[in-house]
C-alpha positions as CSV (number, residue, x, y, z in Angstrom):
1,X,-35.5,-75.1,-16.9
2,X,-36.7,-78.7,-17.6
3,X,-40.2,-77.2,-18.7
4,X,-38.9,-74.2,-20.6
5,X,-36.5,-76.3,-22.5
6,X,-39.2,-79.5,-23.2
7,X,-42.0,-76.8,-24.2
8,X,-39.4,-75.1,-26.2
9,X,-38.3,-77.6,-28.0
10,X,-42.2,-78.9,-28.9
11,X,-43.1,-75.7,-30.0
12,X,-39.9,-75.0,-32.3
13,X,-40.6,-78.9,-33.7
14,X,-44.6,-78.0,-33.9
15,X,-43.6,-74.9,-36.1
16,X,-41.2,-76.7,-38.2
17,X,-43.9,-79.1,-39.3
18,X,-46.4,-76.6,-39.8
19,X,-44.3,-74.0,-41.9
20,X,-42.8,-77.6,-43.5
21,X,-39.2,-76.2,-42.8
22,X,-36.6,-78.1,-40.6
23,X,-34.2,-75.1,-38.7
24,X,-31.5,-78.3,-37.5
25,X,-29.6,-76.1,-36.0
26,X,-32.0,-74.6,-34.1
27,X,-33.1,-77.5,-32.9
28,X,-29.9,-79.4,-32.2
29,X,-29.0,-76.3,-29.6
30,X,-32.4,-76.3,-28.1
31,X,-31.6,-80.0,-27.2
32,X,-28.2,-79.6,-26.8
33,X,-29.3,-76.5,-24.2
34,X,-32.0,-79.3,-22.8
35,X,-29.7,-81.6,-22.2
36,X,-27.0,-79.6,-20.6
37,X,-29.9,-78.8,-17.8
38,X,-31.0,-82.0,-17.5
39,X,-27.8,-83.1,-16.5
40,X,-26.4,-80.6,-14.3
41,X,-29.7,-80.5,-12.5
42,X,-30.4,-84.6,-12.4
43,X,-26.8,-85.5,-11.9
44,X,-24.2,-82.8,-11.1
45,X,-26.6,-81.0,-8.4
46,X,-27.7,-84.0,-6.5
47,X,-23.6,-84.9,-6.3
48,X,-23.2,-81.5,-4.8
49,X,-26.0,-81.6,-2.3
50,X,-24.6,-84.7,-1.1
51,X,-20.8,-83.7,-0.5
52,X,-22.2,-80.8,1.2
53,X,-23.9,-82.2,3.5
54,X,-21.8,-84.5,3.8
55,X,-18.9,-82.0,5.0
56,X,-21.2,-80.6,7.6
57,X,-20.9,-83.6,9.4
58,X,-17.6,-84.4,9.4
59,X,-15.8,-82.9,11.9
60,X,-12.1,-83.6,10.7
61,X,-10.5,-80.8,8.9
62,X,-8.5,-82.9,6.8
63,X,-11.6,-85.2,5.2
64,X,-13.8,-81.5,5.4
65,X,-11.1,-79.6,3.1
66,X,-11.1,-82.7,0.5
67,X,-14.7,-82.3,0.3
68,X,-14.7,-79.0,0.4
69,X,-12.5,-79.3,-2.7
70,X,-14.6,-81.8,-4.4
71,X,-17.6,-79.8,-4.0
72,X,-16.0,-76.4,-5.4
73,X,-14.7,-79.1,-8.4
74,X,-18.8,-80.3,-8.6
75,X,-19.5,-76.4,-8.6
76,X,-17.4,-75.4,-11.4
77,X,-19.2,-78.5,-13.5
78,X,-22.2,-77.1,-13.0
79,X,-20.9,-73.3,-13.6
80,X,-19.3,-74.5,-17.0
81,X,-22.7,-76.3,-18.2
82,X,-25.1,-73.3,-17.3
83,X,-22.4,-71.0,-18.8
84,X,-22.9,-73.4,-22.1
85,X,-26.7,-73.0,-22.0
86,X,-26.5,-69.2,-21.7
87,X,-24.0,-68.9,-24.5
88,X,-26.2,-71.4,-26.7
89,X,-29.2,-69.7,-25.8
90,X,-27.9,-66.5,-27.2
91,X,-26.9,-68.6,-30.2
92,X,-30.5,-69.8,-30.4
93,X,-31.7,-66.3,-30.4
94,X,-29.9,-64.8,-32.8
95,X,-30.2,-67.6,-35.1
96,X,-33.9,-66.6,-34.4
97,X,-33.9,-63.1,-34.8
98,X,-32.0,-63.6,-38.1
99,X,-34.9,-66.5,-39.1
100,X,-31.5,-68.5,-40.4
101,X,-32.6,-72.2,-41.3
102,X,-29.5,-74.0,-41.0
């Protein structure tokens, strides 16, 4: 996702300058969509990796459920930001497919 989205976002900015057009909204959800997968996979995932490991360790039910619930609370972060990519990305394409320069 980190390549797709940097290599997307050089190739829509390359094309921009070379047709001398500026699609902003295309661009600002290709960043936004960058960003997004950046952040769920630089901060949110590492979180997650780390309360799950940490709650196979612990052997006290009590500690292991509030992790367990902290975990399922890291999950749905990173459910709602990929669900925000995919939505945008389908934004992106059929601001594509319809060549709209916003």
């Amino acid at each position: 996702g980190y390549i797709s989205g940097i290599l997307s976002l050089a190739a829509l900015l390359g094309i921009s300058f070379i047709e001398k057009g500026f699609p902003a909204a295309r661009i600002l959800i290709l960043s936004f969509m960058t960003a997004l997968t950046f952040y769920s996979g630089m901060v949110i995932a590492p979180k997650a990796d780390e309360v799950r490991e940490k709650a196979k360790q612990i052997q006290d039910p009590v500690k292991k459920e509030e992790l367990g619930k902290e975990f399922k609370k890291l999950h749905f972060e990173s459910y709602a930001f990929n669900m925000a990519v995919l939505v945008s990305g389908i934004t992106f394409v059929l601001f594509t497919a319809r060549n709209t320069r916003l």
